[in-house]
Structure formats: C-alpha cells, structure tokens
C-alpha positions as CSV (number, residue, x, y, z in Angstrom):
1,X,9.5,-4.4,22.3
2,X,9.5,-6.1,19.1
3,X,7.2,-5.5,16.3
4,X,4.5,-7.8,15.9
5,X,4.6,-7.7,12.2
6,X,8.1,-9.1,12.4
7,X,6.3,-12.2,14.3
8,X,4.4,-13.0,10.9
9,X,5.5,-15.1,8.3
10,X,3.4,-14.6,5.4
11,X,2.7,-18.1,2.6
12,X,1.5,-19.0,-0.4
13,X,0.8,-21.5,-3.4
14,X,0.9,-19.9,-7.1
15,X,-0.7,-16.7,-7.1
16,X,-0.7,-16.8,-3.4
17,X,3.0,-16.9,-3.2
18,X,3.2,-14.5,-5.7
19,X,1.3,-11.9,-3.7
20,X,3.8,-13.3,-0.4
21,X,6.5,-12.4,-2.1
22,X,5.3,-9.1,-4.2
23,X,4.1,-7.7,-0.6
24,X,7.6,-8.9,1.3
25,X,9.9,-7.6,-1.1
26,X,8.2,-4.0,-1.0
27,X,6.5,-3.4,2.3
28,X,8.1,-0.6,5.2
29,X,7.3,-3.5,7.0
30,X,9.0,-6.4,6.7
31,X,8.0,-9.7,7.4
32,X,9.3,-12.6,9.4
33,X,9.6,-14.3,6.3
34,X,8.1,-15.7,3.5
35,X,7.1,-19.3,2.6
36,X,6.6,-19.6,-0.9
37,X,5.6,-22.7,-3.2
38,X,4.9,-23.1,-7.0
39,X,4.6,-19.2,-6.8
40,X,6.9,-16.9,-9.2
41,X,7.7,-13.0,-9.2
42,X,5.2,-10.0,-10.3
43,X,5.9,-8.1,-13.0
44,X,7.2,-4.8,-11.2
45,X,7.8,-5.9,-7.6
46,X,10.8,-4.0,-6.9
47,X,13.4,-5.5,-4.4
48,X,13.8,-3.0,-1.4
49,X,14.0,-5.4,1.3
50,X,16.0,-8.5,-0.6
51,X,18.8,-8.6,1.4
52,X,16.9,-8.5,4.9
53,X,13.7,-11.3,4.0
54,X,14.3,-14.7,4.7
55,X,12.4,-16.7,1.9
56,X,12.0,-20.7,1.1
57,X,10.6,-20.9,-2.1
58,X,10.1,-24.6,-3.5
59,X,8.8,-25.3,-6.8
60,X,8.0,-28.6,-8.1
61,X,9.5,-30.6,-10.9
62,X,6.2,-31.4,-12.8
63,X,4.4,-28.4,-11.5
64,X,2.2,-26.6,-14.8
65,X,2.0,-23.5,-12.5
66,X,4.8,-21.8,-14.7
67,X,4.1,-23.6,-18.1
C-alpha cells in the first residue's frame, strides 16, 4: 500500500514556499513534491532528500520577494 503522505504535494508563495521547501528537503517523510513560487531557501535547511523530491520552483522577473 502506498503511503499517503507520498500522495501530497505540498505549495507555497514566499515564505510559504520557503517553509514547502525547508519541510521537503528535511522530513523522514517525503513528499510527492513540492510546488514553489517566489519562495527561496532557509538559512539551515539541510538537503537529505534532494535527490528523491521533485520540485518546480518559479520565480518572477520583477518579483521584490528576494530584493
């Protein structure tokens, strides 16, 4: 049976996607994936499960998110 948690995608925008990404990259238990926009990486979220999360992060040209 699978997992449900693998049936989850978890998204964001700014500090939404940075909290998507921050609990993807380190949680035993990993996501479907992870949908991020105009987010960016916490400060000490290590990368145990990089290789195995599909992501889509998109980030906008004029965006001040990261300014």
């Amino acid at each position: 049976m699978i997992d449900p948690q693998h049936r989850i995608f978890l998204g964001g925008y700014g500090l939404g996607a940075a909290a998507a990404l921050h609990y993807g990259l380190e949680s035993e238990r990993i996501p479907a994936g992870i949908v991020g926009i105009n987010g960016y990486l916490l400060p000490g979220t290590r990368h145990v499960n990089l290789g195995r999360l599909p992501m889509l992060l998109l980030h906008g040209a004029n965006s001040t998110i990261l300014n």
